[in-house]
C-alpha positions as CSV (number, residue, x, y, z in Angstrom):
1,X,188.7,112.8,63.8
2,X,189.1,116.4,63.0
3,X,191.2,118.5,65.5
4,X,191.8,121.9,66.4
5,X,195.8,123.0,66.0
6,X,196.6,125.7,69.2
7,X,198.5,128.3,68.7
8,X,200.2,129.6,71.6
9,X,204.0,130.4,73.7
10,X,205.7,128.3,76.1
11,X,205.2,130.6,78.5
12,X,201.7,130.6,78.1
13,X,201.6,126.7,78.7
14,X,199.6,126.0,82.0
15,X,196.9,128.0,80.9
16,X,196.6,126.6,77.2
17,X,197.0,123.0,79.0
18,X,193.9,123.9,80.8
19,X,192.1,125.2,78.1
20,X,192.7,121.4,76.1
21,X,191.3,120.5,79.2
22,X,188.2,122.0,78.8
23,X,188.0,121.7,75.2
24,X,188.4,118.3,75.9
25,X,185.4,117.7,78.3
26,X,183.1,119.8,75.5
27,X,183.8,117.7,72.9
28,X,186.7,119.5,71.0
29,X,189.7,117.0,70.4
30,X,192.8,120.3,70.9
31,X,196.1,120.0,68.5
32,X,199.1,120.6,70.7
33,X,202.6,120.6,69.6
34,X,204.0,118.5,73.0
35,X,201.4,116.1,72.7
36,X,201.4,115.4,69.3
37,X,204.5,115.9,67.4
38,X,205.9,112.6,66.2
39,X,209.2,111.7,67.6
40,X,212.0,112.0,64.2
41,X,209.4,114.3,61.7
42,X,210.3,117.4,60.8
43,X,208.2,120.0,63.4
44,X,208.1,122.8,61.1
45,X,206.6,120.3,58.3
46,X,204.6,118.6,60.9
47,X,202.7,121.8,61.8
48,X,201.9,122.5,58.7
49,X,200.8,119.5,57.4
50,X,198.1,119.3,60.7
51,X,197.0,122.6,60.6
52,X,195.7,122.0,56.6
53,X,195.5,118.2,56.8
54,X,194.0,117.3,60.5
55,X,192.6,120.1,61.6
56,X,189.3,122.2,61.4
57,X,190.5,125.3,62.9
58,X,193.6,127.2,64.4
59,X,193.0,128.9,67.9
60,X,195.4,131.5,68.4
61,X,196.4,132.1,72.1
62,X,197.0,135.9,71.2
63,X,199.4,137.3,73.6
64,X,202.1,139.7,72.6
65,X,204.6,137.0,73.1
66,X,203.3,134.6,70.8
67,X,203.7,137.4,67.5
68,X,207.5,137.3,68.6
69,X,207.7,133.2,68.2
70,X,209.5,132.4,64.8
71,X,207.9,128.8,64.6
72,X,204.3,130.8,64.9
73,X,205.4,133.4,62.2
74,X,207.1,131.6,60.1
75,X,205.2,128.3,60.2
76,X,202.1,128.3,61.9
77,X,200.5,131.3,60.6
78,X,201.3,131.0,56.9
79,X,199.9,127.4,57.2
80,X,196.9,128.7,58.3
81,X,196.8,131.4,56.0
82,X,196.7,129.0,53.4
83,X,193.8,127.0,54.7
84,X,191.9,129.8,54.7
85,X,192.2,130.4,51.2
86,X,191.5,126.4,50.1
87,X,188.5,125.9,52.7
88,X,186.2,128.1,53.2
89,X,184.9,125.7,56.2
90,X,188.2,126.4,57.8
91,X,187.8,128.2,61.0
92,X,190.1,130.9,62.9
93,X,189.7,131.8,66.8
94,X,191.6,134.5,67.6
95,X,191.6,133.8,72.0
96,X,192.9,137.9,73.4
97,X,194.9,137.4,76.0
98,X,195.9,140.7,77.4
99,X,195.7,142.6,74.3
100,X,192.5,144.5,73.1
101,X,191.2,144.1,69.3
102,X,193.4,147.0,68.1
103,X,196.2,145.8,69.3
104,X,195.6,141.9,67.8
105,X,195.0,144.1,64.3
106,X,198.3,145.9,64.6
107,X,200.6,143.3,65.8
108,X,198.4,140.6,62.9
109,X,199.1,142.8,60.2
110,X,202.4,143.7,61.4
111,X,203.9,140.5,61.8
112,X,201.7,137.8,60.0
113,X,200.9,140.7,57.1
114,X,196.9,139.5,57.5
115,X,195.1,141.3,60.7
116,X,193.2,138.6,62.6
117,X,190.8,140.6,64.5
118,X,187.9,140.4,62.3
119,X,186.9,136.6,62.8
120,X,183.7,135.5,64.1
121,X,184.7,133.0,67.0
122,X,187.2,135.5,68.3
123,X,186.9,136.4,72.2
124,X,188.2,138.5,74.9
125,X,189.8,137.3,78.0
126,X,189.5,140.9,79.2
127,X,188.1,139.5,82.8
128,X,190.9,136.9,83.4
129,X,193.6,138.3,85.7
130,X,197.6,138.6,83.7
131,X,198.8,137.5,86.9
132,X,198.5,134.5,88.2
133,X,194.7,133.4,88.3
134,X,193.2,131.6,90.4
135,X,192.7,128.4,89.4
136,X,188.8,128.5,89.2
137,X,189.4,131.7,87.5
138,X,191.2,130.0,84.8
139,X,189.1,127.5,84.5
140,X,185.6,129.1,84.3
141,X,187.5,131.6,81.4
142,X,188.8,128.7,79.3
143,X,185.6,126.5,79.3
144,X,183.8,130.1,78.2
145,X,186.6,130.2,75.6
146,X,185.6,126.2,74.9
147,X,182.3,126.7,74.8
148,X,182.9,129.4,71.8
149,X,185.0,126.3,70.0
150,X,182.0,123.9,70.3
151,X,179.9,126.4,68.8
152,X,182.3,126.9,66.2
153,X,183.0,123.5,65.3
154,X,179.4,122.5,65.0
155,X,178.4,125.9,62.5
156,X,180.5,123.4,60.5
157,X,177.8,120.6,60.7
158,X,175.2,121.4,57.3
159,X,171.5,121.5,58.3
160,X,170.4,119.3,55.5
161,X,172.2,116.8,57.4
162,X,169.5,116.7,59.8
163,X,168.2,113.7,59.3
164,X,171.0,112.0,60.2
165,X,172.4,110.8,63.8
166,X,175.4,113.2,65.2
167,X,178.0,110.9,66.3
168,X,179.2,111.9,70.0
169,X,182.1,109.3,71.5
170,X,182.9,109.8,75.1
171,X,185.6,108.2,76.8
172,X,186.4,108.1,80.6
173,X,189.0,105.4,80.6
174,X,193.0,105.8,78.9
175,X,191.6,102.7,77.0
176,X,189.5,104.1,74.2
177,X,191.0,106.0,71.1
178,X,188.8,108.5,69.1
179,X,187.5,107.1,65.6
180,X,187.5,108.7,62.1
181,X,184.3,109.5,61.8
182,X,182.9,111.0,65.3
183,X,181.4,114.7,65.2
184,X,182.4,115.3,69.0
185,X,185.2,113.2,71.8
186,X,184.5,113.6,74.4
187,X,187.6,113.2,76.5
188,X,187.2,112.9,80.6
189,X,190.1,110.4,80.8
190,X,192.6,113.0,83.0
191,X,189.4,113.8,85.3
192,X,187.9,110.2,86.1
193,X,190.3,107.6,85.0
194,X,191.2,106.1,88.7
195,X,190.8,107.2,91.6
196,X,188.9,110.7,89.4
197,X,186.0,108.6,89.1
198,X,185.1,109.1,93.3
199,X,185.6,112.8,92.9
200,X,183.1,115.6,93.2
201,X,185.2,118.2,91.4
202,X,186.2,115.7,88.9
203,X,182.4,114.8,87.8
204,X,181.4,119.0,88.7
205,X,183.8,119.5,85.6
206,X,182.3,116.6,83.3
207,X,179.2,117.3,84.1
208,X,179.6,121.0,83.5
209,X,180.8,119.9,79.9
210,X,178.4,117.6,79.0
211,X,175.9,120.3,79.4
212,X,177.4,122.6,77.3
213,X,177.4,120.2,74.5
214,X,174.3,119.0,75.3
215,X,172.9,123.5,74.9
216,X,174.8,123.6,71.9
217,X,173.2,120.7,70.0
218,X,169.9,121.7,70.7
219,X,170.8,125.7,70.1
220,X,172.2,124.2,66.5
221,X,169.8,121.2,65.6
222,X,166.8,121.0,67.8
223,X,165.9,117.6,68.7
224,X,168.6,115.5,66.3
225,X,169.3,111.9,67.0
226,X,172.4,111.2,68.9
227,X,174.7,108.4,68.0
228,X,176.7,108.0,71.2
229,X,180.0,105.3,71.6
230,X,182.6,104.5,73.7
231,X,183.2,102.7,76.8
232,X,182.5,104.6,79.7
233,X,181.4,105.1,83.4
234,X,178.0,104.2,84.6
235,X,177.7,107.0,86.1
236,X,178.4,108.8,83.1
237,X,175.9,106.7,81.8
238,X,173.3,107.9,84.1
239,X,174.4,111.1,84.0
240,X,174.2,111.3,79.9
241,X,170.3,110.2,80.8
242,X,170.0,112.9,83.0
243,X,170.7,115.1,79.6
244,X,168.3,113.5,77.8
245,X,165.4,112.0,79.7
246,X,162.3,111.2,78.9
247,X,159.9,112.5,77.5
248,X,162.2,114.3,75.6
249,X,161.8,114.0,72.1
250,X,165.7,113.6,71.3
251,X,166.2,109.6,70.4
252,X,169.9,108.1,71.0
253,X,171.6,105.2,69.3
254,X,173.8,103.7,71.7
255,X,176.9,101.6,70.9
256,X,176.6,98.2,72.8
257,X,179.6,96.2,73.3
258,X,178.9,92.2,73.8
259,X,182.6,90.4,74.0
260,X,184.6,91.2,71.5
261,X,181.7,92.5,69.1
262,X,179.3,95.8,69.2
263,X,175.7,96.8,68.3
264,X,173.6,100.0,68.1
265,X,170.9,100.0,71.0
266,X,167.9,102.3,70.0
267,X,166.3,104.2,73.0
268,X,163.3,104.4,70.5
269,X,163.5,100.5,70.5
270,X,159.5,99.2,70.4
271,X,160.1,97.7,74.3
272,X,159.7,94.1,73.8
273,X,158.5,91.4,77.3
274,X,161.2,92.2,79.8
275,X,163.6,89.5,80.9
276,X,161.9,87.9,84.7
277,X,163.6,89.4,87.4
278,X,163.4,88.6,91.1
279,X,162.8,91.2,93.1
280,X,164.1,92.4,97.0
281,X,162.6,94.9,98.8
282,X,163.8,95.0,102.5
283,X,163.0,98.5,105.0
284,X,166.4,99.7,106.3
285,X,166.6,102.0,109.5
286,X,166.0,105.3,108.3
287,X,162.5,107.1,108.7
288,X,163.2,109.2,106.2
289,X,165.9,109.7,103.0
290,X,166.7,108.3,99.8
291,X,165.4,104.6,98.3
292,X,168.5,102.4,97.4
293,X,169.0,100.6,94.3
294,X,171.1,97.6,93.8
295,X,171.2,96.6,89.7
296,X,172.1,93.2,89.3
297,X,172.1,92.3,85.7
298,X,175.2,91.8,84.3
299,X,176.9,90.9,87.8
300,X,175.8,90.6,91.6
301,X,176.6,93.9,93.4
302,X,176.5,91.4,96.5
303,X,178.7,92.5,99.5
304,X,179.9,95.8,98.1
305,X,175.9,96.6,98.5
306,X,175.8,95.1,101.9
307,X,178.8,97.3,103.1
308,X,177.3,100.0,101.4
309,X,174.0,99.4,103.1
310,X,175.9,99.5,106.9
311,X,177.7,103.0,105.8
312,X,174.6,104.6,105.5
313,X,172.6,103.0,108.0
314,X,169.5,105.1,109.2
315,X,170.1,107.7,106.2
316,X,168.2,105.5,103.7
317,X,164.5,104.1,104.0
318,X,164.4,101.4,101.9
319,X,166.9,98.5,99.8
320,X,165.5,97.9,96.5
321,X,167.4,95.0,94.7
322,X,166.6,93.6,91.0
323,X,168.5,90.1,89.6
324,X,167.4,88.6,86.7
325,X,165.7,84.9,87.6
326,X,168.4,83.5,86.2
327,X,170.7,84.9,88.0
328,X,173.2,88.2,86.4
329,X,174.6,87.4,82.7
330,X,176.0,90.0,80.5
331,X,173.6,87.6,77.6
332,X,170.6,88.1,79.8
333,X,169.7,91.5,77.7
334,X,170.0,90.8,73.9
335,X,169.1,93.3,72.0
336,X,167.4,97.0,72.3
337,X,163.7,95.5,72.3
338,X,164.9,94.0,75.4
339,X,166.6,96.8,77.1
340,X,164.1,99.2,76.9
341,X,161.8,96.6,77.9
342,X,163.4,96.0,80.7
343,X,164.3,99.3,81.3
344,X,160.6,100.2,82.0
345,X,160.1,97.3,84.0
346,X,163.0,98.5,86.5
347,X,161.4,102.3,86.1
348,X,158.1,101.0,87.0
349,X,159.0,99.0,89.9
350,X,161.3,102.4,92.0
351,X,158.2,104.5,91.2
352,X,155.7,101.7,93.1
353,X,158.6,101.8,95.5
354,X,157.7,105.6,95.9
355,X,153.6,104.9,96.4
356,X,154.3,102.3,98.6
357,X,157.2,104.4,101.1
358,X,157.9,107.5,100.2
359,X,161.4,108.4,100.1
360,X,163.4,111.7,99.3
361,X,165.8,110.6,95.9
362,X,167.9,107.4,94.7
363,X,170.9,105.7,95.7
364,X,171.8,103.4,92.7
365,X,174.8,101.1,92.6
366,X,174.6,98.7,89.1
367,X,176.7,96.1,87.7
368,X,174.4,96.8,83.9
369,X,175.0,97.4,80.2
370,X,175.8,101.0,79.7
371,X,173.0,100.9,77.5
372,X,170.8,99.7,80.0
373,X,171.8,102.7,82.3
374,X,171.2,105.0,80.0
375,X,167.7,103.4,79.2
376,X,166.9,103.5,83.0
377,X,168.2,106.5,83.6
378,X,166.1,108.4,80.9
379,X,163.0,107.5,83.1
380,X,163.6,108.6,86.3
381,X,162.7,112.2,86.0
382,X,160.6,114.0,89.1
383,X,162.5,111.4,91.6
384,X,164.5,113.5,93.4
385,X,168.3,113.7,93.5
386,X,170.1,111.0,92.5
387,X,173.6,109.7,93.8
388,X,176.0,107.2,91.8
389,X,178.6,105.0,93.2
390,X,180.8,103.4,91.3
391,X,183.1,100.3,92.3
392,X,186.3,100.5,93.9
393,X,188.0,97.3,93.3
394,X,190.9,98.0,95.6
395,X,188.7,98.4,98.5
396,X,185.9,96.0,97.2
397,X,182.9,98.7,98.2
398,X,180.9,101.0,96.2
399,X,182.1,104.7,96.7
400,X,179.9,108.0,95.9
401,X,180.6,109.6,92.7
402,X,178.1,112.0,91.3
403,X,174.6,113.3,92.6
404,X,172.3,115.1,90.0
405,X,168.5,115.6,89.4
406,X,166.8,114.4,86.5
407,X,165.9,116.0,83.8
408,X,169.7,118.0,84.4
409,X,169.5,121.6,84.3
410,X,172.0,123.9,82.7
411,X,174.8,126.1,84.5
């Protein structure tokens, strides 16, 4: 997995630290020297070997301080002089940060003997107070600066390679590494690992991030086939639906993990007889509000549901609650054929829910295959707002944890 090496001074460290934040969420794995020097290895050799080894791009955090750091004059900057004379992929981004262009040129070509104010991805934090920002100042300056990265990274991707899947991992757990070959990582581990996961400003900031990388795939490639892996949320799961519903003509290949082995799950799968189901439908209190959906396929959602149920008392209209006949199994859905059949089945079922009593949005609580929530997901556009929950095993209950519409909109 290719990375991209930051360039920046200490003192400059909160806000470069939120910036790998945001890179993170968009895809962008961020090289930063105290997260990934190895203990005993020479630094100086270190840097230079990742910026021209590891990396696809230098960022340079271009304050006035950082032209007065040795390490960055001496080290950094040669290094990644001297990728940009092997690759002609490589890419600098040149991040102002209280300096204007003329200035970056001057101090460049002073100090470095190269001016670095001519480079495409470079931008301006012109807007972004020098004096202690506010955090949601910060934050909506660095995901711009982010967003400029993921464009960046995927000008790298050729055209003619079209025809092939882009690989997109995503990982919400400190469980999953990033592989070798993966185009985008999505990292939202430091937002939703834990307690994150029942957070509204922890999903706000996936979900902002997801649709940024989401706008710049289709600005790049159009309608390209995703390859997506990784263990994550079901939420997430949903919520990456949400992205790419139906009838959308974008196709993802979905990594399916059964025990200790994995296969790819096609959402363009020809749907094959769904697995039998039993189905509950019981009227709750409310007169009016949102349908509730209780998923069990994998495993029952049992008395977390029922607890869930008495929270919201009259504020839903109606429990809707699938099992396989069998009873839940993680073997119960084999293969993609499967899925998708089932999948519909589900879909077709909440929208006779809607003819039948009409309500105003979902509730869904699952115990599925991430595959399967995706699948499910992709078809329930025109429904209304939809809230997740996710399970809290401390407190044995399903808590909220995002609420989005279908097909999801941009910014």
């Amino acid at each position: 997995m290719k990375k991209l090496f930051i360039c920046y001074h200490s003192k400059y460290k909160h806000e470069v630290d939120t910036l790998a934040e945001e890179l993170r969420l968009r895809g962008i794995v961020p090289w930063l020297d105290h997260e990934d020097f190895a203990l005993g290895v020479s630094t100086a050799d270190e840097a230079a070997r990742a910026i021209t080894k590891e990396c696809w791009g230098l960022l340079l955090y271009a304050t006035r301080t950082v032209f007065t750091r040795p390490f960055v004059r001496d080290i950094e900057i040669p290094a990644l002089l001297s990728a940009l004379g092997k690759k002609r992929s490589f890419r600098a981004i040149p991040v102002l940060r209280g300096i204007g262009y003329p200035e970056l040129k001057t101090l460049s070509a002073g100090h470095f003997g190269r001016s670095l104010a001519g480079f495409h991805g470079s931008q301006d934090l012109k807007d972004l107070p020098l004096r202690s920002p506010s955090t949601d100042d910060l934050r909506r300056s660095c995901a711009e600066v982010a967003r400029g990265a993921l464009r960046s990274r995927l000008a790298l991707v050729p055209l003619s390679d079209s025809g092939a899947a882009l690989s997109l991992r995503i990982k919400t757990r400190n469980t999953d590494a990033p592989g070798k070959q993966e185009r985008l990582y999505v990292d939202a581990a430091n937002q939703l690992d834990g307690d994150g996961a029942f957070s509204p400003e922890a999903w706000k900031g996936v979900r902002a991030g997801l649709v940024d990388v989401r706008d710049a795939i289709t600005e790049r490639f159009g309608d390209r086939r995703l390859s997506v892996c990784g263990r994550f949320h079901l939420s997430l799961a949903f919520l990456l639906a949400g992205l790419f519903p139906q009838p959308r003509g974008v196709a993802l290949d979905i990594e399916q993990h059964t025990g200790a082995s994995s296969a790819v799950w096609s959402t363009d799968a020809v749907p094959s007889r769904a697995p039998r189901v039993v189905i509950e439908v019981r009227d709750l209190a409310g007169t009016d509000g949102p349908l509730v959906v209780g998923l069990s396929i994998s495993q029952l959602v049992g008395d977390a549901a029922e607890k869930l149920l008495k929270t919201l008392g009259r504020k839903a209209v109606r429990y809707l609650h699938v099992m396989p006949k069998g009873g839940p199994s993680r073997e119960c859905v084999s293969d993609a054929a499967a899925c998708c059949g089932l999948a519909r089945a589900i879909a077709r079922e909440i929208l006779q829910q809607r003819s039948q009593k009409p309500f105003t949005g979902l509730h869904v609580l699952a115990c599925v295959p991430q595959s399967l929530a995706i699948m499910i997901g992709r078809h329930l556009n025109t429904l209304g707002p939809i809230q997740l929950y996710e399970y809290d095993p401390e407190a044995c209950r399903y808590r909220p944890s995002v609420e989005f519409t279908v097909p999801l909109a941009g910014r």
